[in-house]
N, C-alpha and C positions, 0 to 999 in steps of 0.2 A: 579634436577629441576622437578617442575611439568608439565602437561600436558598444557599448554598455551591455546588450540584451543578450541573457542565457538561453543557449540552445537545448532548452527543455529536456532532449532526447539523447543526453549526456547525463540525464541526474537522476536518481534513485534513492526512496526512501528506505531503510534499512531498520528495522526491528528486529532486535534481538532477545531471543526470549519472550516471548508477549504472553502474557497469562490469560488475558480475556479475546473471546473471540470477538466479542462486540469491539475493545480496543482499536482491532485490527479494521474492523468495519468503517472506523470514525475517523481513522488514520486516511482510508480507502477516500472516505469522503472529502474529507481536507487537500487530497491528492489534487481531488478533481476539481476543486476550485480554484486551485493553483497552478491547472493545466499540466500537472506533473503525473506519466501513469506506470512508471515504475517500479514496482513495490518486492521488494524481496524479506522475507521472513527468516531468523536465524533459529533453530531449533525450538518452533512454537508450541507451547503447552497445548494447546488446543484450538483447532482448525474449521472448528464446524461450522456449516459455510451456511445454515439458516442463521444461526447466530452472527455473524457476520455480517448477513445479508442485513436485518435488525436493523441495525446501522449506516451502512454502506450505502440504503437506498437501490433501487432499480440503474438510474442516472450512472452510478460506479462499479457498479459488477462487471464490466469490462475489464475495471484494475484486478479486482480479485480474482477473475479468471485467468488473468495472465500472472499474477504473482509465481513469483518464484520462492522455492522453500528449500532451504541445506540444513542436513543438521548439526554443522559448524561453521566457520569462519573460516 
């Protein structure tokens, strides 16, 4: 048998469009329970990063800090 386990630092969440900042927060959170801190945003309505924070927790603002944002594809 092979090696099964994904190398985390190969994978990224991707949001497209996200209307709520909190969304993105919850998103943020779920990342980091899954060990996953990749997060890239595809032209987000709204970005505000208390609202985010809301969500995200202390524990994830790491992801949010490093999020990456385009605003297309």
């Amino acid at each position: 048998m092979g090696n099964d386990r994904v190398n985390r630092d190969n994978v990224a969440i991707m949001l497209v469009e996200p209307k709520l900042p909190e969304n993105i927060g919850a998103v943020a959170r779920a990342m980091k329970n899954m060990d996953i801190g990749r997060l890239i945003l595809v032209n987000p309505m709204n970005v505000d990063e208390d609202r985010i924070a809301k969500m995200a927790t202390s524990r994830c603002m790491d992801i949010v800090r490093k999020m990456k944002v385009h605003d297309n594809l």
